[in-house]
Biopython code that builds the backbone (N, CA, C, O; Angstrom):
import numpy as np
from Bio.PDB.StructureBuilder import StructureBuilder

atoms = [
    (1, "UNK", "N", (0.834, -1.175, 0.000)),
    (1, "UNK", "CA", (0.000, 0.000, 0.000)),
    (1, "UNK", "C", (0.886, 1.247, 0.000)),
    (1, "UNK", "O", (1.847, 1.165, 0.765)),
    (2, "UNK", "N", (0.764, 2.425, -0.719)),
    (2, "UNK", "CA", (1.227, 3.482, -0.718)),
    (2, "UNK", "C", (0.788, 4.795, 0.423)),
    (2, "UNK", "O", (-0.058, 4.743, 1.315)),
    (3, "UNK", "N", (1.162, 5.279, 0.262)),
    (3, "UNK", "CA", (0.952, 6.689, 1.148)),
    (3, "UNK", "C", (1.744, 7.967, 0.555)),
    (3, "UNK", "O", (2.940, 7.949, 0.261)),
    (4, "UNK", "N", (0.697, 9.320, 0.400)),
    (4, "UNK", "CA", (0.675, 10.169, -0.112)),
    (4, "UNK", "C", (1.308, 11.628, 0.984)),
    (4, "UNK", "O", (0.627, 12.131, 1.878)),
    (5, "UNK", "N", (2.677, 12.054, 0.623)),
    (5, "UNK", "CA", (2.565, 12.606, 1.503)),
    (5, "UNK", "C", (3.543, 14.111, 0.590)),
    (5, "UNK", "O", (3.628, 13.916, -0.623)),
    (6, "UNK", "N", (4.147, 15.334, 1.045)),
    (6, "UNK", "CA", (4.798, 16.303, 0.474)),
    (6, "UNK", "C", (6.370, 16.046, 0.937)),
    (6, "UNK", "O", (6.744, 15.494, 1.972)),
    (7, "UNK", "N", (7.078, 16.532, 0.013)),
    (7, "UNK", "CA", (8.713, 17.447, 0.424)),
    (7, "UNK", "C", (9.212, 18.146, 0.200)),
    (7, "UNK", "O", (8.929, 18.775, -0.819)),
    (8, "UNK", "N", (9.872, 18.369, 0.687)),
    (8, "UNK", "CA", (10.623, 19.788, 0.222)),
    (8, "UNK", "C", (12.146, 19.751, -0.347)),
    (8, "UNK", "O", (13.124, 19.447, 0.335)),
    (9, "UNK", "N", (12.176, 20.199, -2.033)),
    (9, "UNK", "CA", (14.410, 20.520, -1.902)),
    (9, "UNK", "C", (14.748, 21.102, -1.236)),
    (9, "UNK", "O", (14.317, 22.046, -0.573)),
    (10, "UNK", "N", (15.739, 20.512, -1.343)),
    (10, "UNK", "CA", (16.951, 20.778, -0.271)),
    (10, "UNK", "C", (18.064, 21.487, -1.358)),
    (10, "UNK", "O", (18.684, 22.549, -1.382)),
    (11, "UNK", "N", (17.991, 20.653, -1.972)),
    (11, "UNK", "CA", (19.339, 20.339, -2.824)),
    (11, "UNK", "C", (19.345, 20.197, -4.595)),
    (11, "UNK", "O", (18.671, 19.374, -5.215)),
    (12, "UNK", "N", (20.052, 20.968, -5.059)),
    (12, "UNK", "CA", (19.498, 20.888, -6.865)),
    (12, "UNK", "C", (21.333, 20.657, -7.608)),
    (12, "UNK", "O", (21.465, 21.584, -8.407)),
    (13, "UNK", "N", (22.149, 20.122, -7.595)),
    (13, "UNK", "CA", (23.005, 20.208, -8.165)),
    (13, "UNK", "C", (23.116, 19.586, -9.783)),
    (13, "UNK", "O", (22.715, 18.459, -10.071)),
    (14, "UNK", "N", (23.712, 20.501, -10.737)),
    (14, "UNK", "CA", (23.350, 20.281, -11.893)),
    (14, "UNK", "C", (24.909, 19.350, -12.303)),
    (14, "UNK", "O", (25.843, 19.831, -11.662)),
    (15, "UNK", "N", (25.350, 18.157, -13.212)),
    (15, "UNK", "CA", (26.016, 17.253, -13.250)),
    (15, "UNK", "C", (26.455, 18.239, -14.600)),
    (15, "UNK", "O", (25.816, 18.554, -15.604)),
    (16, "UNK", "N", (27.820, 18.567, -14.150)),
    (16, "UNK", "CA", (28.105, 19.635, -15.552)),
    (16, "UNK", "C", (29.578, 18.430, -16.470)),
    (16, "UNK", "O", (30.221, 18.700, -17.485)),
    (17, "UNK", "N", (29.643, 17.408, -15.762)),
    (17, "UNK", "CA", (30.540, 16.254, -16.600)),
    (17, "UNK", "C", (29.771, 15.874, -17.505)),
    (17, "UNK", "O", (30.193, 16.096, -18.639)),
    (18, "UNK", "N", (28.414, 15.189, -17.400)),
    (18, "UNK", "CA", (27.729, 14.338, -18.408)),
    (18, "UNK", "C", (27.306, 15.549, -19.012)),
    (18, "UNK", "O", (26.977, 16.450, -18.241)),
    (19, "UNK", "N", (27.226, 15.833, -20.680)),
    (19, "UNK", "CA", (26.705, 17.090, -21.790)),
    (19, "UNK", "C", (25.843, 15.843, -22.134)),
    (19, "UNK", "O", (26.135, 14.648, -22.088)),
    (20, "UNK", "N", (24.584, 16.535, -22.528)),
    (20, "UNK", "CA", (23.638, 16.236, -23.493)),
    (20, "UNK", "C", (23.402, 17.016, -24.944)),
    (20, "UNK", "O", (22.625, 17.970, -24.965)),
    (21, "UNK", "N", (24.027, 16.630, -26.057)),
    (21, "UNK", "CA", (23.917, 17.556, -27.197)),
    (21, "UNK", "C", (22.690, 17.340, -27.660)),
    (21, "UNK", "O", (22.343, 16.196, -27.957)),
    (22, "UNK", "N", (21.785, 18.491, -27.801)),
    (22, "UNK", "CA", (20.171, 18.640, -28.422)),
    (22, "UNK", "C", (20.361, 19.465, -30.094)),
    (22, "UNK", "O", (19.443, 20.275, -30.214)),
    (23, "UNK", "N", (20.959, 19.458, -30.905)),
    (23, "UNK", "CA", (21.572, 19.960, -31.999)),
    (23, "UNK", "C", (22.139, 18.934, -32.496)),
    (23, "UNK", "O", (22.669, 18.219, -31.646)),
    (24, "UNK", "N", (22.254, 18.498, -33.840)),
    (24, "UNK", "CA", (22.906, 17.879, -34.814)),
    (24, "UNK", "C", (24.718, 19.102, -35.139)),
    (24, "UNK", "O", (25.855, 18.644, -35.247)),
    (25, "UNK", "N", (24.406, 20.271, -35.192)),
    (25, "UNK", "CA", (25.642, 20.658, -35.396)),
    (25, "UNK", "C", (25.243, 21.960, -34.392)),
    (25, "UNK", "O", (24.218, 22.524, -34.008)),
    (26, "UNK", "N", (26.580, 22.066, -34.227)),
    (26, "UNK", "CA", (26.879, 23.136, -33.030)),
    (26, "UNK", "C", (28.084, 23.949, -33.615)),
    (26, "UNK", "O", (29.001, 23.380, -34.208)),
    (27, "UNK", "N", (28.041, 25.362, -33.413)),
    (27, "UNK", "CA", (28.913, 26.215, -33.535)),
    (27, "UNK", "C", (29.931, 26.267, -32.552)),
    (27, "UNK", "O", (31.051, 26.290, -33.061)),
    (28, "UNK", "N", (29.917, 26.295, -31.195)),
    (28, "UNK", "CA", (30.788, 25.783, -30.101)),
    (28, "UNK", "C", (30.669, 24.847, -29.058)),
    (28, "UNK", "O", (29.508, 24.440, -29.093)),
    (29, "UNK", "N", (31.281, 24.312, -28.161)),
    (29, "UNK", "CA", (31.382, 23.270, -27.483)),
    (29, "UNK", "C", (29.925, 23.654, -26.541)),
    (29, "UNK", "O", (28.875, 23.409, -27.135)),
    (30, "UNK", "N", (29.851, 23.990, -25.720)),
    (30, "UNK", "CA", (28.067, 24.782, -25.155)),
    (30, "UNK", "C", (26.843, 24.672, -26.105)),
    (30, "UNK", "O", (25.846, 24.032, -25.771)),
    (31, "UNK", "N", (26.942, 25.303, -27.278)),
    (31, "UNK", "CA", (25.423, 25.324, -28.019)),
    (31, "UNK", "C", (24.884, 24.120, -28.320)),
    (31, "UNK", "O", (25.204, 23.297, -29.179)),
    (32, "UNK", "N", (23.815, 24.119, -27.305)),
    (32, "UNK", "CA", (22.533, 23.299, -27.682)),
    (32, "UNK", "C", (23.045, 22.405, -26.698)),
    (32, "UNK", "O", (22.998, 21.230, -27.061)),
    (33, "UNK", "N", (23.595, 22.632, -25.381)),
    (33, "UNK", "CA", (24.110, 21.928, -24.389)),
    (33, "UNK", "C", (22.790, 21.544, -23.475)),
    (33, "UNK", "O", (22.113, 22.503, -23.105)),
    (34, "UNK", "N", (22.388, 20.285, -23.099)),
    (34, "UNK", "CA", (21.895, 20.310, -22.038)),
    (34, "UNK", "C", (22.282, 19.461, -20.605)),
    (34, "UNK", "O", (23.101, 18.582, -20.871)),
    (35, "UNK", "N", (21.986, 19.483, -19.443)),
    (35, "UNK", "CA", (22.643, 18.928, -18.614)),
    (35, "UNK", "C", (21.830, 18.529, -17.766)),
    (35, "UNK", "O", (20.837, 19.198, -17.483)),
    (36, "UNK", "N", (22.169, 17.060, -17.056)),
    (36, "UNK", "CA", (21.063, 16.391, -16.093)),
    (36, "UNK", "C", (20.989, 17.389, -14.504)),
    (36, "UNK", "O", (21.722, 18.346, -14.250)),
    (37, "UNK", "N", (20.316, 17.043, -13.953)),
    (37, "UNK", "CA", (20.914, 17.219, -12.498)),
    (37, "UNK", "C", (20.061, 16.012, -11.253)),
    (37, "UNK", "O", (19.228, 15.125, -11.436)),
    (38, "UNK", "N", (20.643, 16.441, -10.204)),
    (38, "UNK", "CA", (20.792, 15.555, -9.416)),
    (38, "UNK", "C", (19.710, 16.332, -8.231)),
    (38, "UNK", "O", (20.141, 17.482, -8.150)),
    (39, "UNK", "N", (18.585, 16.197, -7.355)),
    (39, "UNK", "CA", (17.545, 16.784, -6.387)),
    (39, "UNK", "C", (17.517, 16.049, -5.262)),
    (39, "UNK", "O", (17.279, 14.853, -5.434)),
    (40, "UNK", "N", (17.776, 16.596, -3.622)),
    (40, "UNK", "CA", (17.738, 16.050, -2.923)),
    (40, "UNK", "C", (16.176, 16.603, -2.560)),
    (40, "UNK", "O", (15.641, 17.630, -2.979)),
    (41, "UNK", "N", (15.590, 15.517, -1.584)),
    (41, "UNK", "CA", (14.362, 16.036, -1.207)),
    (41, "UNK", "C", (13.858, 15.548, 0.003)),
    (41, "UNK", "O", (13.557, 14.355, 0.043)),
    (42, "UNK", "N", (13.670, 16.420, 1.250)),
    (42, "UNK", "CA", (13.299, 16.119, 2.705)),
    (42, "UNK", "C", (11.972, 15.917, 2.908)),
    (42, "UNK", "O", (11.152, 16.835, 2.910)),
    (43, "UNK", "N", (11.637, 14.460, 3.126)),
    (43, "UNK", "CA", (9.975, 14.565, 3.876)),
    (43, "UNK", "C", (9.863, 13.667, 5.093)),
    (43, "UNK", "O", (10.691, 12.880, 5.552)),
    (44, "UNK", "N", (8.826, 13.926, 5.444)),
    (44, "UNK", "CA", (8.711, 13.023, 6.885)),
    (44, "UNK", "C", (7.637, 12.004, 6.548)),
    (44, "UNK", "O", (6.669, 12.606, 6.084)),
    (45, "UNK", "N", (7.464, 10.892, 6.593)),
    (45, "UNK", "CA", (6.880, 9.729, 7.099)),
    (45, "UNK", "C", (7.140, 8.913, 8.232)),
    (45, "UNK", "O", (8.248, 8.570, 8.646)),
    (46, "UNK", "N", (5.241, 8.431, 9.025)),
    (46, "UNK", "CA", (5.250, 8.378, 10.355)),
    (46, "UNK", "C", (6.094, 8.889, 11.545)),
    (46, "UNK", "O", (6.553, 8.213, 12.466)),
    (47, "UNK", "N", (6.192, 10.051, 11.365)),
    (47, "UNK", "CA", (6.874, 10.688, 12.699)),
    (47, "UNK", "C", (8.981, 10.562, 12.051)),
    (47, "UNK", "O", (9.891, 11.220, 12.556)),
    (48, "UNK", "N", (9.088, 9.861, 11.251)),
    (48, "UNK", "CA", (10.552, 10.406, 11.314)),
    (48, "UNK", "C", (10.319, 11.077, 9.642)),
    (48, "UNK", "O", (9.348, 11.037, 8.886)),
    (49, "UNK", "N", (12.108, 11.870, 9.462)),
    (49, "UNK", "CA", (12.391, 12.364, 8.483)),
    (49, "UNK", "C", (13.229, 11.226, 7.551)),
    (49, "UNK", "O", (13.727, 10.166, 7.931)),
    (50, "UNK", "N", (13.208, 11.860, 6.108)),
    (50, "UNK", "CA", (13.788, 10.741, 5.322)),
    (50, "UNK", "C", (14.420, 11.792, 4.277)),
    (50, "UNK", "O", (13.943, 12.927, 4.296)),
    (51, "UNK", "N", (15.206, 11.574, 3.585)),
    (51, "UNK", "CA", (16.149, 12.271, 2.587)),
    (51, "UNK", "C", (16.410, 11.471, 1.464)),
    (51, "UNK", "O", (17.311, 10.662, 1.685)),
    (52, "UNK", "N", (15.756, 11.396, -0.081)),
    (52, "UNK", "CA", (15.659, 10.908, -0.850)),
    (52, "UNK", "C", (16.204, 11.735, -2.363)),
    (52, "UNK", "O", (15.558, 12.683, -2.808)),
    (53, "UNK", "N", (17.051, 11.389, -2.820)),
    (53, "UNK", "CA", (17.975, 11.547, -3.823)),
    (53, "UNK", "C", (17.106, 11.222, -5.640)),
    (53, "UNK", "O", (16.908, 10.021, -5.823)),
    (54, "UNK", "N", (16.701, 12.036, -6.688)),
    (54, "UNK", "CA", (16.336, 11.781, -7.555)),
    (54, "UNK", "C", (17.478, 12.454, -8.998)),
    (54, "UNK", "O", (18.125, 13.501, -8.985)),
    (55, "UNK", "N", (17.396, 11.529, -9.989)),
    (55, "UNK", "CA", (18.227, 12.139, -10.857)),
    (55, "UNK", "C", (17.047, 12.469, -11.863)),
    (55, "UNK", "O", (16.150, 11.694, -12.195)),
    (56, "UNK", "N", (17.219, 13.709, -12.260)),
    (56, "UNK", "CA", (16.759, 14.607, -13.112)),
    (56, "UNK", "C", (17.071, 14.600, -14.827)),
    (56, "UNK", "O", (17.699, 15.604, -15.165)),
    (57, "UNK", "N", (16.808, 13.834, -15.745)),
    (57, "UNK", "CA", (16.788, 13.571, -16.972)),
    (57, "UNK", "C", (17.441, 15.069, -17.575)),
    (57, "UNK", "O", (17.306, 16.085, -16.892)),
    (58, "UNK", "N", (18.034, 15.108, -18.679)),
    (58, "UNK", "CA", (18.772, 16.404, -19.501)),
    (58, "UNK", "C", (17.316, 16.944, -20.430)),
    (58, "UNK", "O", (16.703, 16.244, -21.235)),
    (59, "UNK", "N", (16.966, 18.495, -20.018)),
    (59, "UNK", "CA", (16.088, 18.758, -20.682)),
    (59, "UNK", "C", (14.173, 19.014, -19.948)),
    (59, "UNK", "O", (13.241, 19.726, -20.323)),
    (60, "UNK", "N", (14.327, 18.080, -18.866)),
    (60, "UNK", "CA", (13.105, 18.198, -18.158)),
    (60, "UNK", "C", (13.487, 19.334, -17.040)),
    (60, "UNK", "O", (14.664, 19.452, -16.702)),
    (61, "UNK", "N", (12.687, 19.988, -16.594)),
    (61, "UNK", "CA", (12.081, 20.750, -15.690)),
    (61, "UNK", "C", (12.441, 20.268, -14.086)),
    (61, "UNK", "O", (12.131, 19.294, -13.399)),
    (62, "UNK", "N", (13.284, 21.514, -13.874)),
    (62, "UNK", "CA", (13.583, 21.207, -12.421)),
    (62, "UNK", "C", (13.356, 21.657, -11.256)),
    (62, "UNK", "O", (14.316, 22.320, -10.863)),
    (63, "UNK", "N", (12.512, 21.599, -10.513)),
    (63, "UNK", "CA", (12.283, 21.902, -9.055)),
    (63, "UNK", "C", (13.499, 22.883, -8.513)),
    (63, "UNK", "O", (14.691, 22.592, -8.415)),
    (64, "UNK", "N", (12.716, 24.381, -8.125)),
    (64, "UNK", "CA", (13.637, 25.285, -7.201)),
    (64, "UNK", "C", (13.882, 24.803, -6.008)),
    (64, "UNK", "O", (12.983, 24.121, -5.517)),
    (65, "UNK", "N", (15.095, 25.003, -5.236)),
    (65, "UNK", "CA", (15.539, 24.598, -4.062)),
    (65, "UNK", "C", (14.016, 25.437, -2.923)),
    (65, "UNK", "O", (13.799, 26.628, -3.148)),
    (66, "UNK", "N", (13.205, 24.783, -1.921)),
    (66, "UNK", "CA", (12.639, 25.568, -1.185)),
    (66, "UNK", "C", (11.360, 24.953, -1.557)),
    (66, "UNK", "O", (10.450, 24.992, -0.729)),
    (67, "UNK", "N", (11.102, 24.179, -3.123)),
    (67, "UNK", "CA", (10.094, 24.531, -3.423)),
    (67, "UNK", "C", (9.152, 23.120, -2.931)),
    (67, "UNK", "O", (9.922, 22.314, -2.408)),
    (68, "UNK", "N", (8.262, 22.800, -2.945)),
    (68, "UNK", "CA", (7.530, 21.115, -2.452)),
    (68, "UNK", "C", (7.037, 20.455, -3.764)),
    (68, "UNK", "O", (6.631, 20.787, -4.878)),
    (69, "UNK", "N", (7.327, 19.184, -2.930)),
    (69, "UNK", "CA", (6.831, 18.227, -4.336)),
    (69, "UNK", "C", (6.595, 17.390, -4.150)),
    (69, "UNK", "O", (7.325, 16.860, -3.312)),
    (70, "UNK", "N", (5.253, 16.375, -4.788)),
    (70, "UNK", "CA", (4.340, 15.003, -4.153)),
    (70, "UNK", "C", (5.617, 13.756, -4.125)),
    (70, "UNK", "O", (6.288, 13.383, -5.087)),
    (71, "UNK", "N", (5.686, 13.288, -2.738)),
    (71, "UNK", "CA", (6.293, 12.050, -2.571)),
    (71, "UNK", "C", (5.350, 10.944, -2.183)),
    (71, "UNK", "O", (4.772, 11.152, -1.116)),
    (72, "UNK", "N", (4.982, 9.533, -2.949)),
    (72, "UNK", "CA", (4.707, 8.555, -2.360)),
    (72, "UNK", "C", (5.905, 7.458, -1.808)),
    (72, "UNK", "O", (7.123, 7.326, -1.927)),
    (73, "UNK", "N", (5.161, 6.999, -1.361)),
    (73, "UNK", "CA", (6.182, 6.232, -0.195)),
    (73, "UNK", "C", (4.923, 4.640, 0.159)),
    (73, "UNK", "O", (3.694, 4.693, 0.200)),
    (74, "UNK", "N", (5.891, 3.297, 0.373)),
    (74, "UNK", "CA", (5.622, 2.300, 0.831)),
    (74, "UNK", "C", (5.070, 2.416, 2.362)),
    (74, "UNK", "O", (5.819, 2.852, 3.237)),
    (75, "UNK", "N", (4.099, 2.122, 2.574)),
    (75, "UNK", "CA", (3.944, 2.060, 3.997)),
    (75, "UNK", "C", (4.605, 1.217, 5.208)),
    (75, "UNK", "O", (4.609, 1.433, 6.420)),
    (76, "UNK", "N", (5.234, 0.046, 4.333)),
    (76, "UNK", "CA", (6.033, -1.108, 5.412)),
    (76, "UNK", "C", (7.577, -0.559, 5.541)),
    (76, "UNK", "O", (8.450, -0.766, 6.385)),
    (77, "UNK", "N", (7.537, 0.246, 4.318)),
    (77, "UNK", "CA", (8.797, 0.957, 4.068)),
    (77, "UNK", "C", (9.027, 2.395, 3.623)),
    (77, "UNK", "O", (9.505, 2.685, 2.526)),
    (78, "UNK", "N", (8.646, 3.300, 4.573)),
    (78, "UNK", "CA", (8.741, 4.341, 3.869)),
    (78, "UNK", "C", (9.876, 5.237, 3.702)),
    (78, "UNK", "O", (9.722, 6.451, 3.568)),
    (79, "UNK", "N", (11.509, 4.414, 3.710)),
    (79, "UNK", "CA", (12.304, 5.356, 2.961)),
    (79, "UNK", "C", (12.426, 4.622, 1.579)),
    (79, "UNK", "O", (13.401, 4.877, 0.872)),
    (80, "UNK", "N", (11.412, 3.658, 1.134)),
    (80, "UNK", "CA", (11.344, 3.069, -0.431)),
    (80, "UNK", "C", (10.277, 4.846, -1.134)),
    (80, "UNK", "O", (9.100, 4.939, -0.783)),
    (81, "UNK", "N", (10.715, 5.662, -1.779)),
    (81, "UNK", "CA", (9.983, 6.436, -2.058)),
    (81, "UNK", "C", (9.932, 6.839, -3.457)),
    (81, "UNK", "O", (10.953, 6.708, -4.133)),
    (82, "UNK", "N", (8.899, 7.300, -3.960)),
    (82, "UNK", "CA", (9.426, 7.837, -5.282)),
    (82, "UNK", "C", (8.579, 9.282, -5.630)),
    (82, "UNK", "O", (7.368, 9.413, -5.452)),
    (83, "UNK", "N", (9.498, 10.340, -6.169)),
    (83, "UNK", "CA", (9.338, 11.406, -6.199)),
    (83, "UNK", "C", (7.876, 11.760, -7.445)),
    (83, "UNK", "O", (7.386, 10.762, -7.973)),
    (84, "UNK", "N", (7.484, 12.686, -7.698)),
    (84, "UNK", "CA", (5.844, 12.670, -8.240)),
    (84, "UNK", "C", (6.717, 13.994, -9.346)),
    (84, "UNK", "O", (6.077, 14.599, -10.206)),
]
sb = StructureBuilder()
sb.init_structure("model")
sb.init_model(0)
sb.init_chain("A")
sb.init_seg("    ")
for serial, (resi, resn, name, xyz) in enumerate(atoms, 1):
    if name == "N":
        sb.init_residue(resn, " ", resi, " ")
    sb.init_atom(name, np.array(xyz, "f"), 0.0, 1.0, " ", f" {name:<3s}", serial, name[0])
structure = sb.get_structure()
């Protein structure tokens, strides 16, 4: 069974080793660069806190540090979580 609960970033670091080229040709090493990143995210289930780590695909939309975001979570296990 799942359980529906919020969190909050903490943490947004962008992975500037791995490049994602979105361009067939590029004028310099940067254009048409995109880059993954990495989101930490604090929530609490049953009375404790948990800190859950998501990697962020090159190109999708990333959560401001501060900002909340739907976490479900296992109920037998709730640092098994996955970010919404």
């Amino acid at each position: 069974m799942e359980k529906e609960t919020m969190g909050t970033v903490i943490s947004v670091v962008k992975q500037g080793w791995l490049k994602v080229n979105t361009k067939p040709v590029r004028m310099h090493a940067l254009d048409g660069a995109a880059f993954p990143h990495v989101i930490k995210i604090r929530y609490t289930a049953d009375g404790r806190d948990y800190v859950k780590r998501k990697w962020v695909r090159a190109g999708l939309p990333v959560p401001v540090v501060g900002s909340a975001v739907k976490i479900l979570y296992r109920a037998d296990k709730p640092a098994k979580a996955t970010v919404l």
